[in-house]
C-alpha positions, 0 to 999 in steps of 0.5 A: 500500500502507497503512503497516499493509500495509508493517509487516505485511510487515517483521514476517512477513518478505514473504509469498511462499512455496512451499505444499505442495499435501498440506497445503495447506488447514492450510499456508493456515490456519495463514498466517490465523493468523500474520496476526492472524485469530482462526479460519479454516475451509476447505470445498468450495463446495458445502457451502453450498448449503443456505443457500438452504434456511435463506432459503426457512424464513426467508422462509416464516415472514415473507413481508414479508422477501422482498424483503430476502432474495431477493438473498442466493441468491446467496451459496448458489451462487458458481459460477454467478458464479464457474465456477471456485471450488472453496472457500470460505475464511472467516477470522474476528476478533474487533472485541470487544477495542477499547475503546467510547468514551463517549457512543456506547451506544444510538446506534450499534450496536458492529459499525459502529464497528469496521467495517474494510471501509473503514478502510484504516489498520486492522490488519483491512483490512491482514490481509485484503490481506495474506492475499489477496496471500499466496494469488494468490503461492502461485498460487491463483485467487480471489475476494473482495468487500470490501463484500458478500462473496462467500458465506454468511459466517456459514454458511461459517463454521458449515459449516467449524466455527468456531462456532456460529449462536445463537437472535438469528441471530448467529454465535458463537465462543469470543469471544462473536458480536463477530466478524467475517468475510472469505470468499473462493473459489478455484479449489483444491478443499480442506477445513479445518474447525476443532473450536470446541465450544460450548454450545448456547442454553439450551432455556427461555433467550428473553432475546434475544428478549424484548430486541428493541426492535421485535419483529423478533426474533420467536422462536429464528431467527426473524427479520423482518428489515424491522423489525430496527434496522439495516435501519429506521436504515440501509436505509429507502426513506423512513422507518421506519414510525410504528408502530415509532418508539416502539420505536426508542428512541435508536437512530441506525444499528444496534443491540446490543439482541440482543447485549447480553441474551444470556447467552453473551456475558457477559464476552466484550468485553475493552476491550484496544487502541484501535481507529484513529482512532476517538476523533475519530470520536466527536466528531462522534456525538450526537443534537443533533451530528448533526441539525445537522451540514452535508453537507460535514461528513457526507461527511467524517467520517461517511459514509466509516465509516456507509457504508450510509447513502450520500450521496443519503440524508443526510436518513435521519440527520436522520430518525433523530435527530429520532426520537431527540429525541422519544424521550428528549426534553428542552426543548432538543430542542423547538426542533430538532423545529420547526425540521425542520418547515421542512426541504426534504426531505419525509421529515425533515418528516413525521418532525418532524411526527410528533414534534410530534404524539407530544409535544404541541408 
Protein backbone atom coordinates (compact mmCIF):
# COMPACT_ATOMS: atom_id res chain seq x y z
CA UNK A 1 0.00 0.00 0.00
CA UNK A 2 1.19 3.89 -1.01
CA UNK A 3 1.99 6.31 1.71
CA UNK A 4 -1.14 8.27 -0.19
CA UNK A 5 -3.37 4.61 0.40
CA UNK A 6 -2.15 4.77 4.39
CA UNK A 7 -3.08 8.62 4.87
CA UNK A 8 -6.04 8.44 2.84
CA UNK A 9 -7.21 5.57 5.45
CA UNK A 10 -6.17 7.55 8.55
CA UNK A 11 -8.11 10.59 7.29
CA UNK A 12 -11.53 8.60 6.34
CA UNK A 13 -11.12 6.81 9.39
CA UNK A 14 -10.82 2.81 7.47
CA UNK A 15 -13.45 2.35 4.84
CA UNK A 16 -15.14 -0.88 5.57
CA UNK A 17 -18.96 -0.06 6.30
CA UNK A 18 -22.21 -1.66 6.11
CA UNK A 19 -24.05 -0.49 2.79
CA UNK A 20 -27.94 -0.24 2.81
CA UNK A 21 -28.91 -2.02 -0.17
CA UNK A 22 -32.42 0.64 -0.74
CA UNK A 23 -29.78 3.34 -1.08
CA UNK A 24 -27.02 1.67 -2.48
CA UNK A 25 -26.46 3.30 -5.57
CA UNK A 26 -26.39 7.03 -3.98
CA UNK A 27 -24.61 5.35 -0.36
CA UNK A 28 -21.52 4.45 -3.43
CA UNK A 29 -21.85 7.67 -4.92
CA UNK A 30 -21.67 9.51 -2.07
CA UNK A 31 -18.16 7.23 -0.82
CA UNK A 32 -16.58 8.81 -4.96
CA UNK A 33 -17.19 11.95 -3.45
CA UNK A 34 -15.77 11.71 0.27
CA UNK A 35 -12.72 10.08 -1.93
CA UNK A 36 -12.00 13.05 -3.79
CA UNK A 37 -13.60 12.21 -7.34
CA UNK A 38 -15.39 15.43 -8.71
CA UNK A 39 -18.88 13.32 -10.23
CA UNK A 40 -19.81 9.87 -10.06
CA UNK A 41 -22.91 8.41 -12.10
CA UNK A 42 -24.10 4.56 -11.79
CA UNK A 43 -26.03 2.85 -14.83
CA UNK A 44 -27.34 -0.94 -15.57
CA UNK A 45 -24.59 -2.18 -18.08
CA UNK A 46 -26.60 -2.39 -20.71
CA UNK A 47 -27.09 1.42 -21.43
CA UNK A 48 -24.16 1.16 -23.19
CA UNK A 49 -24.70 -0.92 -25.59
CA UNK A 50 -25.24 1.76 -28.13
CA UNK A 51 -21.72 2.68 -28.32
CA UNK A 52 -21.07 0.30 -30.91
CA UNK A 53 -23.51 2.25 -32.77
CA UNK A 54 -21.83 5.52 -32.50
CA UNK A 55 -18.22 3.25 -33.61
CA UNK A 56 -20.28 1.91 -36.67
CA UNK A 57 -21.21 6.02 -37.70
CA UNK A 58 -17.77 6.95 -36.95
CA UNK A 59 -16.44 4.15 -38.96
CA UNK A 60 -18.64 4.79 -41.98
CA UNK A 61 -17.53 8.47 -42.02
CA UNK A 62 -13.86 7.48 -42.14
CA UNK A 63 -13.07 3.73 -43.15
CA UNK A 64 -9.38 4.11 -42.61
CA UNK A 65 -10.06 4.19 -38.92
CA UNK A 66 -11.46 0.68 -38.98
CA UNK A 67 -8.55 -0.62 -37.64
CA UNK A 68 -8.26 1.72 -34.92
CA UNK A 69 -11.72 1.43 -33.54
CA UNK A 70 -12.68 -2.28 -34.06
CA UNK A 71 -11.00 -3.16 -30.89
CA UNK A 72 -13.13 -0.91 -28.83
CA UNK A 73 -16.62 -3.02 -29.27
CA UNK A 74 -15.52 -4.44 -26.85
CA UNK A 75 -16.43 -1.57 -24.46
CA UNK A 76 -20.26 -1.80 -25.79
CA UNK A 77 -20.83 -5.32 -24.28
CA UNK A 78 -18.97 -6.09 -20.99
CA UNK A 79 -20.83 -9.03 -20.16
CA UNK A 80 -19.63 -11.03 -22.94
CA UNK A 81 -16.14 -10.96 -20.77
CA UNK A 82 -17.85 -10.37 -17.80
CA UNK A 83 -21.39 -12.78 -17.12
CA UNK A 84 -21.97 -11.49 -14.24
CA UNK A 85 -21.68 -7.47 -14.39
CA UNK A 86 -24.98 -5.95 -13.93
CA UNK A 87 -23.44 -1.94 -13.52
CA UNK A 88 -21.15 0.30 -14.74
CA UNK A 89 -19.71 2.76 -12.10
CA UNK A 90 -17.74 5.59 -13.62
CA UNK A 91 -16.04 8.34 -11.50
CA UNK A 92 -14.67 11.17 -12.81
CA UNK A 93 -11.93 14.08 -11.67
CA UNK A 94 -10.59 16.56 -12.91
CA UNK A 95 -6.32 16.96 -13.64
CA UNK A 96 -7.25 20.91 -14.72
CA UNK A 97 -6.37 22.01 -11.16
CA UNK A 98 -2.38 21.30 -11.22
CA UNK A 99 -0.05 23.74 -12.22
CA UNK A 100 1.61 23.12 -16.33
CA UNK A 101 5.45 23.60 -15.68
CA UNK A 102 7.47 25.92 -18.03
CA UNK A 103 8.59 24.59 -21.28
CA UNK A 104 6.18 21.96 -21.86
CA UNK A 105 3.46 23.72 -24.09
CA UNK A 106 3.32 22.48 -27.63
CA UNK A 107 5.43 19.30 -26.92
CA UNK A 108 3.44 17.20 -24.56
CA UNK A 109 -0.42 17.26 -24.62
CA UNK A 110 -1.63 18.16 -20.94
CA UNK A 111 -3.53 14.96 -20.28
CA UNK A 112 -0.37 12.66 -20.06
CA UNK A 113 1.31 14.92 -17.99
CA UNK A 114 -1.29 14.19 -15.31
CA UNK A 115 -1.74 10.96 -16.15
CA UNK A 116 -2.34 8.83 -12.73
CA UNK A 117 -2.51 5.25 -14.09
CA UNK A 118 0.91 4.54 -13.38
CA UNK A 119 1.83 7.16 -10.86
CA UNK A 120 1.36 5.09 -7.77
CA UNK A 121 2.17 8.33 -5.19
CA UNK A 122 -0.73 10.48 -6.97
CA UNK A 123 -3.85 11.14 -4.99
CA UNK A 124 -5.80 9.98 -8.05
CA UNK A 125 -4.06 6.25 -8.12
CA UNK A 126 -4.82 6.02 -4.18
CA UNK A 127 -8.50 7.37 -4.68
CA UNK A 128 -9.40 4.62 -7.35
CA UNK A 129 -7.54 1.86 -4.96
CA UNK A 130 -9.49 3.15 -2.12
CA UNK A 131 -12.68 3.27 -3.95
CA UNK A 132 -12.49 -0.31 -5.08
CA UNK A 133 -11.28 -1.62 -1.73
CA UNK A 134 -14.25 0.21 -0.33
CA UNK A 135 -16.57 -1.61 -2.65
CA UNK A 136 -15.17 -5.51 -2.52
CA UNK A 137 -15.69 -4.90 1.56
CA UNK A 138 -19.18 -3.98 1.07
CA UNK A 139 -19.39 -7.42 -0.92
CA UNK A 140 -19.91 -6.34 -4.32
CA UNK A 141 -18.12 -8.11 -7.19
CA UNK A 142 -16.33 -6.06 -9.56
CA UNK A 143 -14.25 -5.37 -12.32
CA UNK A 144 -11.67 -2.68 -13.35
CA UNK A 145 -8.92 -2.17 -15.61
CA UNK A 146 -6.34 0.29 -14.82
CA UNK A 147 -4.56 0.54 -18.07
CA UNK A 148 -7.60 0.40 -20.80
CA UNK A 149 -10.66 0.41 -18.81
CA UNK A 150 -13.32 -1.74 -18.83
CA UNK A 151 -16.33 0.17 -20.55
CA UNK A 152 -17.26 3.22 -22.94
CA UNK A 153 -15.78 5.54 -20.21
CA UNK A 154 -16.96 8.85 -21.98
CA UNK A 155 -20.18 7.30 -22.78
CA UNK A 156 -20.85 5.57 -19.47
CA UNK A 157 -20.47 8.83 -18.00
CA UNK A 158 -22.76 10.77 -20.80
CA UNK A 159 -25.34 7.80 -20.08
CA UNK A 160 -25.07 8.40 -16.40
CA UNK A 161 -25.34 12.32 -16.67
CA UNK A 162 -22.12 13.82 -15.82
CA UNK A 163 -21.60 15.96 -18.77
CA UNK A 164 -21.91 16.34 -21.96
CA UNK A 165 -19.73 14.93 -25.23
CA UNK A 166 -18.74 18.05 -27.22
CA UNK A 167 -18.36 18.62 -31.14
CA UNK A 168 -13.86 17.86 -30.64
CA UNK A 169 -15.08 14.43 -29.14
CA UNK A 170 -14.18 15.45 -25.88
CA UNK A 171 -16.18 14.82 -22.59
CA UNK A 172 -17.02 17.88 -20.88
CA UNK A 173 -18.01 18.60 -17.46
CA UNK A 174 -18.55 21.67 -15.19
CA UNK A 175 -14.99 21.92 -15.50
CA UNK A 176 -14.28 22.08 -18.85
CA UNK A 177 -13.05 18.49 -20.76
CA UNK A 178 -9.74 18.46 -18.48
CA UNK A 179 -11.31 15.09 -16.52
CA UNK A 180 -10.63 12.10 -16.45
CA UNK A 181 -12.50 8.72 -15.63
CA UNK A 182 -12.32 5.19 -13.83
CA UNK A 183 -15.22 2.81 -14.60
CA UNK A 184 -15.81 -0.35 -13.01
CA UNK A 185 -18.60 -3.21 -13.28
CA UNK A 186 -20.16 -5.03 -10.64
CA UNK A 187 -22.24 -7.89 -10.12
CA UNK A 188 -25.30 -5.23 -8.17
CA UNK A 189 -27.99 -4.43 -10.50
CA UNK A 190 -28.42 -0.43 -9.78
CA UNK A 191 -28.57 3.17 -11.39
CA UNK A 192 -27.49 6.83 -10.03
CA UNK A 193 -27.40 9.45 -12.54
CA UNK A 194 -26.21 12.95 -11.80
CA UNK A 195 -28.30 16.02 -13.44
CA UNK A 196 -24.91 18.09 -14.66
CA UNK A 197 -26.90 20.78 -17.38
CA UNK A 198 -24.65 22.14 -19.67
CA UNK A 199 -24.99 24.42 -22.53
CA UNK A 200 -24.76 22.72 -25.95
CA UNK A 201 -21.83 23.90 -28.56
CA UNK A 202 -22.65 26.75 -30.20
CA UNK A 203 -24.53 25.78 -33.88
CA UNK A 204 -22.23 28.09 -36.23
CA UNK A 205 -19.18 27.52 -33.33
CA UNK A 206 -16.15 25.37 -35.51
CA UNK A 207 -13.26 26.71 -33.57
CA UNK A 208 -12.01 23.09 -32.60
CA UNK A 209 -12.16 22.18 -35.94
CA UNK A 210 -10.76 24.74 -37.58
CA UNK A 211 -7.60 24.34 -34.91
CA UNK A 212 -6.89 20.77 -35.61
CA UNK A 213 -3.09 20.97 -36.65
CA UNK A 214 -3.64 17.79 -39.22
CA UNK A 215 -7.25 17.72 -40.01
CA UNK A 216 -8.11 14.65 -38.38
CA UNK A 217 -10.95 16.61 -36.85
CA UNK A 218 -12.95 16.74 -39.93
CA UNK A 219 -16.44 18.12 -38.77
CA UNK A 220 -18.53 18.13 -35.30
CA UNK A 221 -17.96 14.29 -34.00
CA UNK A 222 -16.16 13.50 -36.72
CA UNK A 223 -13.07 12.30 -36.14
CA UNK A 224 -10.00 10.17 -38.16
CA UNK A 225 -8.57 9.07 -35.95
CA UNK A 226 -5.12 7.66 -37.67
CA UNK A 227 -4.49 11.09 -38.45
CA UNK A 228 -5.02 12.64 -34.85
CA UNK A 229 -1.76 13.68 -32.80
CA UNK A 230 -1.99 11.38 -30.33
CA UNK A 231 -2.14 8.18 -32.37
CA UNK A 232 0.53 9.64 -35.20
CA UNK A 233 3.03 10.79 -31.67
CA UNK A 234 2.46 7.77 -29.95
CA UNK A 235 0.92 4.63 -31.81
CA UNK A 236 2.57 4.90 -35.47
CA UNK A 237 3.68 1.38 -36.55
CA UNK A 238 6.95 3.18 -38.31
CA UNK A 239 6.47 6.68 -38.53
CA UNK A 240 3.77 9.44 -39.20
CA UNK A 241 3.23 9.93 -42.61
CA UNK A 242 5.44 12.55 -44.61
CA UNK A 243 2.06 14.42 -45.93
CA UNK A 244 1.32 15.44 -42.37
CA UNK A 245 4.57 16.29 -40.64
CA UNK A 246 4.32 19.71 -41.65
CA UNK A 247 1.16 19.90 -39.61
CA UNK A 248 2.58 18.36 -36.82
CA UNK A 249 4.42 21.34 -35.61
CA UNK A 250 6.50 20.68 -32.15
CA UNK A 251 4.38 18.25 -31.08
CA UNK A 252 6.22 15.10 -29.45
CA UNK A 253 3.01 12.94 -27.72
CA UNK A 254 -0.37 14.07 -27.92
CA UNK A 255 -1.70 17.40 -28.34
CA UNK A 256 -4.34 20.19 -26.85
CA UNK A 257 -4.80 21.96 -30.11
CA UNK A 258 -8.58 20.86 -29.96
CA UNK A 259 -8.99 21.59 -26.31
CA UNK A 260 -7.49 24.89 -26.14
CA UNK A 261 -9.51 26.53 -29.17
CA UNK A 262 -12.92 25.59 -27.64
CA UNK A 263 -14.55 28.21 -26.16
CA UNK A 264 -16.08 26.14 -23.36
CA UNK A 265 -13.08 25.63 -21.62
CA UNK A 266 -12.17 29.27 -21.39
CA UNK A 267 -11.12 29.73 -17.74
CA UNK A 268 -11.79 26.33 -16.68
CA UNK A 269 -7.58 25.32 -15.58
CA UNK A 270 -7.24 26.84 -12.06
CA UNK A 271 -3.30 26.08 -11.50
CA UNK A 272 -4.18 25.27 -7.81
CA UNK A 273 -1.75 22.29 -6.50
CA UNK A 274 1.13 20.64 -7.61
CA UNK A 275 0.99 17.76 -9.42
CA UNK A 276 3.79 14.71 -7.98
CA UNK A 277 6.91 14.57 -8.93
CA UNK A 278 6.10 16.47 -11.93
CA UNK A 279 8.70 19.31 -11.96
CA UNK A 280 11.57 16.75 -12.14
CA UNK A 281 9.88 15.05 -14.91
CA UNK A 282 10.44 18.21 -16.67
CA UNK A 283 13.81 18.16 -16.52
CA UNK A 284 14.24 15.67 -18.88
CA UNK A 285 11.41 17.00 -21.61
CA UNK A 286 12.86 19.02 -24.56
CA UNK A 287 13.01 18.81 -28.22
CA UNK A 288 17.13 18.84 -28.10
CA UNK A 289 16.66 16.66 -24.35
CA UNK A 290 15.15 14.29 -25.70
CA UNK A 291 16.92 13.33 -29.01
CA UNK A 292 19.93 12.86 -27.10
CA UNK A 293 18.70 11.12 -24.04
CA UNK A 294 20.21 7.03 -23.98
CA UNK A 295 17.95 4.06 -23.45
CA UNK A 296 18.68 3.75 -19.92
CA UNK A 297 17.59 7.27 -19.05
CA UNK A 298 14.14 6.98 -21.32
CA UNK A 299 13.46 3.57 -19.11
CA UNK A 300 13.93 5.53 -16.01
CA UNK A 301 12.24 8.72 -16.17
CA UNK A 302 10.16 8.69 -19.49
CA UNK A 303 8.66 5.74 -20.04
CA UNK A 304 7.09 4.91 -16.96
CA UNK A 305 4.90 8.45 -17.28
CA UNK A 306 4.67 8.34 -21.51
CA UNK A 307 3.85 4.67 -21.42
CA UNK A 308 2.09 4.49 -24.84
CA UNK A 309 5.43 4.62 -26.35
CA UNK A 310 6.57 1.21 -24.90
CA UNK A 311 10.41 0.17 -24.75
CA UNK A 312 10.84 -1.50 -28.02
CA UNK A 313 9.67 1.82 -29.82
CA UNK A 314 12.40 4.46 -28.28
CA UNK A 315 13.31 5.09 -31.67
CA UNK A 316 9.46 6.84 -32.46
CA UNK A 317 10.64 9.86 -29.63
CA UNK A 318 14.00 10.40 -31.77
CA UNK A 319 11.42 10.20 -34.60
CA UNK A 320 9.29 12.99 -33.42
CA UNK A 321 11.95 15.39 -32.20
CA UNK A 322 13.68 15.28 -35.45
CA UNK A 323 10.22 16.08 -36.60
CA UNK A 324 10.10 18.83 -34.17
CA UNK A 325 13.69 20.35 -35.35
CA UNK A 326 12.70 20.70 -38.83
CA UNK A 327 9.57 22.37 -37.91
CA UNK A 328 10.94 25.17 -35.54
CA UNK A 329 14.15 24.93 -36.83
CA UNK A 330 17.17 26.76 -35.89
CA UNK A 331 21.21 26.42 -36.78
CA UNK A 332 21.67 24.23 -33.86
CA UNK A 333 19.46 21.90 -34.80
CA UNK A 334 21.38 21.15 -38.32
CA UNK A 335 23.86 19.03 -36.92
CA UNK A 336 21.44 16.68 -34.62
CA UNK A 337 19.39 16.20 -38.31
CA UNK A 338 22.63 14.65 -39.59
CA UNK A 339 23.56 13.14 -37.38
CA UNK A 340 20.28 10.94 -37.27
CA UNK A 341 21.10 10.27 -40.52
CA UNK A 342 23.59 7.92 -39.47
CA UNK A 343 21.24 6.11 -36.82
CA UNK A 344 20.71 2.40 -36.75
CA UNK A 345 17.49 2.49 -36.83
CA UNK A 346 15.51 2.80 -40.08
CA UNK A 347 12.62 4.86 -39.31
CA UNK A 348 14.97 7.59 -37.39
CA UNK A 349 16.85 7.86 -40.66
CA UNK A 350 14.01 8.38 -43.03
CA UNK A 351 12.73 10.80 -40.86
CA UNK A 352 16.38 12.92 -40.73
CA UNK A 353 16.04 12.40 -44.34
CA UNK A 354 13.14 13.71 -44.68
CA UNK A 355 14.29 16.75 -42.53
CA UNK A 356 17.49 17.38 -44.92
CA UNK A 357 15.31 17.48 -47.92
CA UNK A 358 12.37 19.89 -46.38
CA UNK A 359 15.32 22.47 -45.01
CA UNK A 360 17.63 22.00 -47.79
CA UNK A 361 20.50 20.90 -45.65
Amino acid sequence: MSANEEKTREELGGIKQIINPENLAVTIRNKALELGFDSCGIIKVDAVRDYADRLEERMKLCPESRPFYENSFRYAYPRQTYDWARSIIVCAFRYGKYRIPEGVSGLIGKFYLYDYHLQKYSQEFAAAALFESYLQEAGLKTARNEIAGIAAARWAAFKAGLGVIRKNNFFYTRHGSWVMFETWLTDQEMECRETEVLPPCPDNCTKCIDACPTGALRGPYEMNAVECMTYLTCWVKDSAPEHLRDKMGTWLYGCDACQDACPMNQDKWDEEEDYPHLDELVNYIGIEKMFQMDEETFSKHIQPKFWYINQDRVWLWKCNTIRAMANSYEAKYGDYIKQACQDNNENVREMAAWACAKLRL
